[in-house]
C-alpha positions in Angstrom: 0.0 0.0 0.0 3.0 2.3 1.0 4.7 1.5 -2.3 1.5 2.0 -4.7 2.0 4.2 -7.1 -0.5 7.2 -8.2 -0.9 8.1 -11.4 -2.3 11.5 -10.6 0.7 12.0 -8.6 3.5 10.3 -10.6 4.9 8.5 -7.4 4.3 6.2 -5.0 2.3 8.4 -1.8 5.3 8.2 0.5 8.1 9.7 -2.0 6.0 12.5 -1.5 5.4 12.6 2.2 8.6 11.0 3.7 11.5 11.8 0.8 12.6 8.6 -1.1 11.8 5.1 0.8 13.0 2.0 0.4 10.9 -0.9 -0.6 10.3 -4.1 2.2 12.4 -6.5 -0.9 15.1 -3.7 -0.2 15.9 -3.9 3.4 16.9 -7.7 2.8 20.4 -8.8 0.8 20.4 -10.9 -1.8 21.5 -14.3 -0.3 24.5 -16.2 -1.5 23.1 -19.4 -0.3 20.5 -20.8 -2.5 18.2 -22.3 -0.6 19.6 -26.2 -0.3 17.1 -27.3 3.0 19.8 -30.0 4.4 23.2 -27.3 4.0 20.5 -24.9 5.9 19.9 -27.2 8.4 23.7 -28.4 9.0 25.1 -24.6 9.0 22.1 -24.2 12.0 22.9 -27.1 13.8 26.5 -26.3 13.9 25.5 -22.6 15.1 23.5 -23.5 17.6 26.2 -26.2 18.9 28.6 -23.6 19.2 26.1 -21.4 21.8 27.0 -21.6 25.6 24.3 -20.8 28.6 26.0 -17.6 29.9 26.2 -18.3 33.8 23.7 -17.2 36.6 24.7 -13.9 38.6 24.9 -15.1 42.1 21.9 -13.1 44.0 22.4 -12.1 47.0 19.6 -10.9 49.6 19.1 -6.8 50.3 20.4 -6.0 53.2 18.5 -5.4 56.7 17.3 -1.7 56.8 17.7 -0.4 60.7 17.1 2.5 62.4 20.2 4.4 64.1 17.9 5.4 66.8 16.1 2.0 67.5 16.7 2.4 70.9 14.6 5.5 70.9 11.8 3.5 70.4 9.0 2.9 73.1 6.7 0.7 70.9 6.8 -1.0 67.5 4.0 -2.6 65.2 4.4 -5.7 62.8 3.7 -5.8 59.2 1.3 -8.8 58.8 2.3 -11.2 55.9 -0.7 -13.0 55.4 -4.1 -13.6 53.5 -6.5 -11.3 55.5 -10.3 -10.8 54.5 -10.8 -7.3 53.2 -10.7 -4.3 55.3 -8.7 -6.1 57.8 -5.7 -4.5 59.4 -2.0 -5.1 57.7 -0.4 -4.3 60.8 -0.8 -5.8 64.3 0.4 -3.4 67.5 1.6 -1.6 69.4 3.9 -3.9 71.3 6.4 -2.5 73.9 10.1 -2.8 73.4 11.5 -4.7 76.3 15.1 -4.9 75.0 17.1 -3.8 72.6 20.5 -5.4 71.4 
C-alpha cells in the first residue's frame, strides 16, 4: 500500500510525504546461499552447537534496613504477611520494646 503508485501524482504516496523510501524487498540482501534445506539445516545445527548458557549472577539478599535510633523507640507494630479478608488490618500493634541489642 506504502509503495503504490498514483498516477495522478506520478509516485508512489510516500516519496511525496517521507522523501525517497526503500521498498520491504530492499531492506533484505540478496543471499548467497540458495536455498539447499539439508546445508540450511547443518550450517544451523552447527550454530546453535557452538552457543554456551551464559552463567547465573549469584543473588544475594538486600540488606536489613535499621534505624540508628532504634533504641529510641518505646513501641513497635508488625507488618502482617498473610491472606487477610478485606478491610482487615495489615499491621498488628503496638507492642512494647522490652530490650534492645
Amino acid at each position: 500500500m506504502r509503495t503504490a503508485f498514483k498516477e495522478d501524482l506520478q509516485a508512489p504516496v510516500t516519496e511525496h510525504v517521507y522523501g525517497e523510501l526503500p521498498t520491504p524487498g530492499e531492506f533484505m540482501a540478496a543471499s548467497s546461499t540458495a536455498g539447499d534445506p539439508t546445508e540450511i539445516k547443518t550450517m544451523l545445527r552447527r550454530h546453535f552447537e557452538q552457543l554456551r548458557p551464559v552463567p547465573a549472577e549469584r543473588i544475594t539478599l538486600p540488606a536489613v534496613f535499621v534505624y540508628k535510633n532504634l533504641g529510641d523507640f518505646t513501641h513497635y507494630i508488625l507488618w502482617q504477611v498473610a491472606v487477610r479478608r478485606p478491610l482487615d488490618a495489615h499491621y498488628s500493634g503496638p507492642y512494647k520494646f522490652l530490650a534492645c541489642r
